[in-house]
C-alpha positions in Angstrom: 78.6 87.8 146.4 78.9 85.5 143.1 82.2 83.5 142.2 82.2 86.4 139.0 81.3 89.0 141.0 84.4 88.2 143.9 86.7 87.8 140.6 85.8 90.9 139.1 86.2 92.7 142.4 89.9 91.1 142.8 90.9 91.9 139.2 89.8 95.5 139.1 92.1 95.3 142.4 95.0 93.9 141.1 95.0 95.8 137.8 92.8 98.8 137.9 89.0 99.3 136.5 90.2 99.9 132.7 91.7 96.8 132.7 89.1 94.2 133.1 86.0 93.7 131.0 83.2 91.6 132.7 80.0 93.2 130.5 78.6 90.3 127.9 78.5 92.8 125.4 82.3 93.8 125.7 83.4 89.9 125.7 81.5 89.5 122.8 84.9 90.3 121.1 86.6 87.4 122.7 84.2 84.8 122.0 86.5 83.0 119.5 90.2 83.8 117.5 90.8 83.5 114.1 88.7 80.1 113.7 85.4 81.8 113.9 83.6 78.5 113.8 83.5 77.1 117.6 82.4 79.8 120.2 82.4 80.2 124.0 82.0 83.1 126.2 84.6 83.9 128.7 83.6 85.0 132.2 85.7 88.0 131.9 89.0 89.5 130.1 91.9 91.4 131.9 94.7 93.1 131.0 97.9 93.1 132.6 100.7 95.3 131.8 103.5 92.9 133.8 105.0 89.7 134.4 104.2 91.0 138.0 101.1 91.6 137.4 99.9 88.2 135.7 101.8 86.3 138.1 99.2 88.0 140.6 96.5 87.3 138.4 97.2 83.8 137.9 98.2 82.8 141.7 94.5 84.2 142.4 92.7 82.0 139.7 94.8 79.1 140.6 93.8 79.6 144.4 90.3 79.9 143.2 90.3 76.9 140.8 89.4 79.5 138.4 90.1 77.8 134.2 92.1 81.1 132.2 93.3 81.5 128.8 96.3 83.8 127.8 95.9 85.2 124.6 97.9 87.6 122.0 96.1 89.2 118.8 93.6 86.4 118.2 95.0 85.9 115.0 95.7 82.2 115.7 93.6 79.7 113.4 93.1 76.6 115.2 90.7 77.9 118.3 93.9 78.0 120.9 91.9 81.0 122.5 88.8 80.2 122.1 87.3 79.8 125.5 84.6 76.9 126.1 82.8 79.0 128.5 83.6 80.3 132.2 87.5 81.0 131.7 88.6 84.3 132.1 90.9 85.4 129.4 94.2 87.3 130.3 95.0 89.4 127.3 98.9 90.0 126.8 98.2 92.7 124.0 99.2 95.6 126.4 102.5 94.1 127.2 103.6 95.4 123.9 107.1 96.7 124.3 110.7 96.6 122.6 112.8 95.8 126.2 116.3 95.5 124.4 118.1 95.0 121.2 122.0 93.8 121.6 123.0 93.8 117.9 126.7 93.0 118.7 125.0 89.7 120.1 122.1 89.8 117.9 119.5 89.3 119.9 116.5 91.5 121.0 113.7 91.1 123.9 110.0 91.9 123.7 107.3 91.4 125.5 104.6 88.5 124.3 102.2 91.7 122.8 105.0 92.7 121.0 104.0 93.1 116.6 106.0 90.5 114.7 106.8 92.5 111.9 107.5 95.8 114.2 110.2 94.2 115.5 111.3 94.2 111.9 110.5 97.4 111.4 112.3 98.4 114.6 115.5 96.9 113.6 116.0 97.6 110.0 117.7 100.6 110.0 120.5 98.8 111.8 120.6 96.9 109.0 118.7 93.6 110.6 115.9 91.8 110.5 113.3 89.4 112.9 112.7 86.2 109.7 110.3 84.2 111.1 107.1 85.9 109.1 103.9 84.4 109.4 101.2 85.6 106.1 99.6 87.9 110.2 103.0 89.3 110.7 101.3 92.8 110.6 98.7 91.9 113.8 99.9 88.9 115.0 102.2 89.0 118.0 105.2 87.3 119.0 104.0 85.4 122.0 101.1 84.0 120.0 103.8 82.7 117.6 105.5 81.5 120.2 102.7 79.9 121.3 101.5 78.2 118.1 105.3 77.7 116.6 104.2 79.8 114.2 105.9 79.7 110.5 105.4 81.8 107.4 106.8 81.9 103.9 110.4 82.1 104.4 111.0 79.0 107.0 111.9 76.9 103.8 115.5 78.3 104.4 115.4 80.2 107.9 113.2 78.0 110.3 110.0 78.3 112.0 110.0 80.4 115.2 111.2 77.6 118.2 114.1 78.3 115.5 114.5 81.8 116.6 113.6 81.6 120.1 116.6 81.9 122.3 115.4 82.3 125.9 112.1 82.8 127.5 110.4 84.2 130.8 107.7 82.2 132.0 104.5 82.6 134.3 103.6 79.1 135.5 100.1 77.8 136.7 100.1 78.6 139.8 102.0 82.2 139.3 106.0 81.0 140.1 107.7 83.0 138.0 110.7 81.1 136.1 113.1 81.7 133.1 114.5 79.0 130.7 117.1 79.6 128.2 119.1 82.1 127.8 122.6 80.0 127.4 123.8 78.3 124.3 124.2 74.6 124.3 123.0 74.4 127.8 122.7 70.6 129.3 119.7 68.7 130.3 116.3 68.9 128.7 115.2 71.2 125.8 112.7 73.5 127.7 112.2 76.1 125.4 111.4 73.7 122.6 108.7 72.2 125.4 107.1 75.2 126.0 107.2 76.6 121.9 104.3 75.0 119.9 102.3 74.2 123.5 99.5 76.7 122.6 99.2 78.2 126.1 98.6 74.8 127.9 102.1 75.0 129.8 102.3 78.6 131.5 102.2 82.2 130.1 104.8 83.7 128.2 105.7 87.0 129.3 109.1 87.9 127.9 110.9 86.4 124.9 114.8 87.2 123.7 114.8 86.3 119.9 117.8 86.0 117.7 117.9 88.8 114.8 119.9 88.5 111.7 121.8 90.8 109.6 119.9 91.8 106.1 121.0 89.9 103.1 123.0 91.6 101.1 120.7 90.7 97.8 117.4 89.2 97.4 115.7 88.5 93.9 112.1 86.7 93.1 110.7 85.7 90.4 106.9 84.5 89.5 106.1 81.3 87.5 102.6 80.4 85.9 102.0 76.4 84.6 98.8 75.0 83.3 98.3 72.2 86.0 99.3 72.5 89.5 101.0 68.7 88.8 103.7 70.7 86.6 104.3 73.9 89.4 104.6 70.7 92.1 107.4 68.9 89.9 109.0 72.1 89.2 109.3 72.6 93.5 110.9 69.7 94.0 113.3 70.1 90.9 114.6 73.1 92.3 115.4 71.6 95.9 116.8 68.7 93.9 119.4 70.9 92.0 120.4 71.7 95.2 119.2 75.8 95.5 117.9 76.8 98.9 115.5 79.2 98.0 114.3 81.5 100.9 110.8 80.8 99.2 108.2 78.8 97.4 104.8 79.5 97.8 102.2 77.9 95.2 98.8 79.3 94.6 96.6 77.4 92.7 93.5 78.1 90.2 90.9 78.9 92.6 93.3 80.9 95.2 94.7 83.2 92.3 91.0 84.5 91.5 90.2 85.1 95.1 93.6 87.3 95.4 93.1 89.3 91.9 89.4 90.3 93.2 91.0 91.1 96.3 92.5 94.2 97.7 96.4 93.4 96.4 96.0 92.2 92.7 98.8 92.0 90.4 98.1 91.0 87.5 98.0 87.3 87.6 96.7 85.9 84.1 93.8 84.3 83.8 93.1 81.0 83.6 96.1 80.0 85.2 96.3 77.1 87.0 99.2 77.4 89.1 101.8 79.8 90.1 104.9 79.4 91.9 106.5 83.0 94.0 110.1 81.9 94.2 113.2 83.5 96.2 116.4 83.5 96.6 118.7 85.7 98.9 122.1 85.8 100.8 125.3 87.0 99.5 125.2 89.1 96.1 127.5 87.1 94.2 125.4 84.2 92.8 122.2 85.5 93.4 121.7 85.9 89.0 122.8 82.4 88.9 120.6 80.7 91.1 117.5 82.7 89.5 118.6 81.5 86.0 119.1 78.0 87.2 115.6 78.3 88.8 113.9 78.9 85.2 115.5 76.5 84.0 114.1 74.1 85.9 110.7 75.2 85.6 111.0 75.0 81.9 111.9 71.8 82.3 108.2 71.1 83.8 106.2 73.2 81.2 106.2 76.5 82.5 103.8 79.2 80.9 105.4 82.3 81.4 108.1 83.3 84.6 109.2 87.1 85.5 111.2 88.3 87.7 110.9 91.0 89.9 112.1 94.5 88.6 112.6 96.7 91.7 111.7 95.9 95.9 108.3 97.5 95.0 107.2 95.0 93.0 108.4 92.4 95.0 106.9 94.1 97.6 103.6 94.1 95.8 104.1 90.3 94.8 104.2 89.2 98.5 101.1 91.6 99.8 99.4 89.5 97.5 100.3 86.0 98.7 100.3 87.3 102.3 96.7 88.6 101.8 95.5 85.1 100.2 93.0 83.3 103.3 91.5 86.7 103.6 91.3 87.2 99.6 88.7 84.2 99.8 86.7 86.3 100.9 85.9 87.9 97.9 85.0 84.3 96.4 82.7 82.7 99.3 80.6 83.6 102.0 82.9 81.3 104.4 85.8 79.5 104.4 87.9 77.5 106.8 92.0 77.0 107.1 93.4 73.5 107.1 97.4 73.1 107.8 98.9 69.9 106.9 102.3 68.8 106.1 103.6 66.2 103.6 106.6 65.2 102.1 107.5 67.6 99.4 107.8 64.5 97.0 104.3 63.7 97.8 102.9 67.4 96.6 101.2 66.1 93.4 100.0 63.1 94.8 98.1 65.0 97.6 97.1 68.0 95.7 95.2 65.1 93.8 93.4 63.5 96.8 92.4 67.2 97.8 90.8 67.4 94.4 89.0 64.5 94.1 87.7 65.5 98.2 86.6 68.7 96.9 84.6 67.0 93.9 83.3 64.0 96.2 82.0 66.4 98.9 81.1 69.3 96.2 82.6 72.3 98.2 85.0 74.2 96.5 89.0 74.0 97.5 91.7 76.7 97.3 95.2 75.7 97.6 97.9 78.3 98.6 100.8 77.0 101.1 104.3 76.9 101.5 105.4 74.6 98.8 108.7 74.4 99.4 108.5 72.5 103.1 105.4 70.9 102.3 103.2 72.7 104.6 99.7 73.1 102.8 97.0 75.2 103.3 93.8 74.2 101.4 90.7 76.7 102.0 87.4 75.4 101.9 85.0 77.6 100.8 81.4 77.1 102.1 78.2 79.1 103.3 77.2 78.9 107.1 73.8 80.0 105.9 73.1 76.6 104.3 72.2 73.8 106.6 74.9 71.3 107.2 77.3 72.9 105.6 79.7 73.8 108.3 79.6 70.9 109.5 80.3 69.2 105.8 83.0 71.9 105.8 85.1 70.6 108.9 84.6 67.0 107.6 86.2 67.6 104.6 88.8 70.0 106.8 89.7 66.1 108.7 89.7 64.4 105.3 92.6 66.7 104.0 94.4 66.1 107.4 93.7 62.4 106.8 95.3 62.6 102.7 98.0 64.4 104.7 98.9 61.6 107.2 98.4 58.7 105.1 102.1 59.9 103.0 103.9 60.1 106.4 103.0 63.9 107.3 101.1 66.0 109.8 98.4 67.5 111.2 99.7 71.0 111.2 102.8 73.1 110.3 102.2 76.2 112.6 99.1 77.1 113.3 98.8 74.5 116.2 96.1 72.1 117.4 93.7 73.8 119.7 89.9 72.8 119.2 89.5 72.2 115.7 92.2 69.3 115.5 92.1 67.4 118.7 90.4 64.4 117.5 92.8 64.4 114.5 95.6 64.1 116.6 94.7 60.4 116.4 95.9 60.6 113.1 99.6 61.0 114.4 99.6 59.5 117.8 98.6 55.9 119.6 96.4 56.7 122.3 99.5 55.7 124.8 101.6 58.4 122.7 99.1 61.0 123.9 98.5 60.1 127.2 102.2 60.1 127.3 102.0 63.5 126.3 99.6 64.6 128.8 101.2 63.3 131.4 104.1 65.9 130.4 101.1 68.5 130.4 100.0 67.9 134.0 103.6 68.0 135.6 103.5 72.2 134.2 99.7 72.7 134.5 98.5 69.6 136.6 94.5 71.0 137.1 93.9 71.6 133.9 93.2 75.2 134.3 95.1 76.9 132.0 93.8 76.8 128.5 92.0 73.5 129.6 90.7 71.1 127.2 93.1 71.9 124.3 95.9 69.8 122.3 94.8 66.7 123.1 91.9 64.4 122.5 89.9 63.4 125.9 88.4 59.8 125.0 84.8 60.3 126.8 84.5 64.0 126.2 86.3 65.3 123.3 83.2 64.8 121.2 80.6 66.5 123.4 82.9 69.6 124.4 83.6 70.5 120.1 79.6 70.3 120.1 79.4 71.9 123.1 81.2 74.9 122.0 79.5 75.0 118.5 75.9 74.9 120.1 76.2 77.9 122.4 76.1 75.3 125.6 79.5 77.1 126.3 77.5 80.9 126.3 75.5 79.0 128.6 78.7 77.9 131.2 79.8 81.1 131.4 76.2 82.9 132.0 75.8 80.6 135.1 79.3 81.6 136.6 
């Protein structure tokens, strides 16, 4: 009997015959997540439906030296779940339940497959809410947020998920099953801000107890068009310097507002514009008039074109669906694009919106800009055609040059949508070689063979370069076909 062919007998074992795919044609599915650019084919994909029952599933692959991947939605954009051939993936999507909601306390448990925004929708008759809301909220799960420290348009003012996190259950490498957090203001070392943001690389998330938070009591947005994305970026930090905290600012520019209009969600946007701001303000009713007035002020102090706000929840509602929808809107405008995630000093917007322009000219592929401009965390899309020769490979090149514009103000390589594949070389952007051994070395004491989501995060010195062309060649298909 082959290694697979022992593995595939123990899973259907442990979990039951619908619960493991080992057929080529059904992993094609799993080949990549959301960053469709680097591939690999797993050896096989199972489903568990318990901590129990991964615990089992891992203890065996550990005993058997086995490399495995967990994975939520596969909405994630770096290539945290993209295998590089051979792993088998274990799939938290059926682990999908609402365990408990304790709104005196306000806190709820869900499993890692849970829906971010059903947990909203779960809760809001109560009169609460889950705010961490990633532009995926509708697909992506909680556990891959977890995983990735996801974000989403309203961390300006409420945080990024390791913000909302308040206790987590655990499956470690080799299947010990362990909780961390769970008490306020407990002593020694921050686990649960370990663990959030480490893509998968420091054990398997299989239950997480989030804090909730009552629904404001009045929210109001408003919509503001400039002719140069230099005036929208001035206006940003004009507002944060008259001392509003907006639960928004999202900026689109030029290029991102035609892909949205001949998208699914227009609204309207007029042409020709060259920036727009989507601005919001919430919390208690009394005030909320003031701080939208004081926010057109500003922006007419820096040229604005025209500014509305929204009349009812519905348009609001529509507003946001079209923001939310933007990457995918690109669509509509290229063949291909690809994600970058950087973060800069909010002072620093114009300055880098500029070096991303003059990238874009140099390298003649075409840029969209549409981020969280309020925190700094940017999101150019570069639009390209994989049918042209060279091109992806022009198009992650200039994907490292906007991390590089990023860095060189004092800012980051990504915001929340984590490292994975696509930007472990780039790491070397942040971090001295010591710093990241450093931080392997933290890696190994939770996963010290390397087996579980192997190979991501961090930058390997001799290999790092031949396992990103590895994985782009089909060599990985190649891995796995041998297992």
């Amino acid at each position: 009997m082959t290694e697979k062919a022992e593995m595939v007998e123990e899973m259907i074992r442990q979990l039951g015959d619908d619960a493991v795919l080992h057929r080529k044609e059904d992993l094609l599915t799993y080949e990549c997540d959301g960053l469709t650019v680097y591939r690999g084919m797993p050896l096989a994909v199972v489903f568990p439906s318990s901590t129990e029952e991964v615990s089992g599933v891992v203890k065996w692959l550990h005993e058997h030296e086995i490399p495995f991947i967990p994975r939520g939605a596969g909405t994630g954009l770096s290539g945290g779940a993209t295998p590089f051939g051979g792993e088998v993936i274990i799939s938290l999507v059926r682990m999908k339940r609402l365990l408990d909601v304790d709104y005196d306390n306000r806190e709820a448990v869900v499993q890692p497959g849970y829906i971010n925004l059903t947990l909203t929708n779960s809760i809001t008759h109560k009169g609460f809410y889950y705010a961490p809301d990633p532009s995926s909220q509708a697909c992506c799960t909680i556990g891959g947020n977890v995983a990735e420290n996801a974000g989403g348009a309203h961390c300006l003012k409420y945080g990024v998920t390791t913000n909302h996190v308040l206790g987590l259950e655990v499956v470690l490498h080799n299947g010990e099953i362990v909780e961390i957090g769970g008490v306020p203001d407990a002593p020694g070392y921050d686990l649960m801000g370990l663990v959030t943001g480490s893509e998968g690389t420091l054990g398997i998330v299989t239950s997480i107890t989030v804090r909730i938070l009552k629904n404001p009591e009045a929210e109001e947005t408003a919509m503001a068009y400039f002719d140069s994305v230099e005036d929208a970026s001035y206006a940003v930090s004009g507002i944060i310097a008259a001392g509003i905290v907006p639960a928004a600012i999202e900026m689109m520019d030029e290029i991102a507002i035609q892909g949205v209009e001949r998208a699914t969600n227009p609204v309207g946007h007029p042409e020709g514009s060259k920036a727009v701001l989507i601005m919001e303000v919430d919390g208690i009713a009394t005030g909320i008039e003031e701080q939208i007035e004081e926010m057109v002020s500003v922006c007419e102090r820096h040229n604005v074109v025209d500014i509305k706000v929204a009349k009812n929840d519905r348009e609001r509602g529509r507003w946001w669906a079209n923001r939310k929808t933007a990457f995918g809107a690109m669509g509509a405008i290229s063949p291909a694009y690809l994600v970058q995630d950087g973060v800069i000093p909010r002072s620093r917007l114009s300055e880098v919106l500029a070096h991303i322009a003059d990238i874009s000219a140099e390298s003649g592929l075409r840029i969209a800009n549409v981020f969280h401009a309020g925190d700094g965390n940017l999101h150019p899309l570069i639009l390209f055609d994989a049918r042209n020769e060279g091109e992806t490979d022009l198009a992650l090149d200039v994907g490292s040059r906007t991390l590089e514009a990023c860095t060189a103000v004092g800012g980051s390589i990504t915001g929340e949508h984590g490292v994975g594949i696509e930007k472990k070389e780039d790491m070397r952007l942040v971090f001295s070689d010591e710093e990241i051994e450093r931080q392997i070395t933290v890696r190994s004491v939770f996963n010290p063979h390397n087996l579980l989501n192997l190979d991501k995060q961090f930058p390997k010195p001799a290999r790092c370069g031949e396992v990103k062309q590895a994985v782009g060649s089909g060599e990985a298909h190649q891995v796995a076909e041998q297992r």
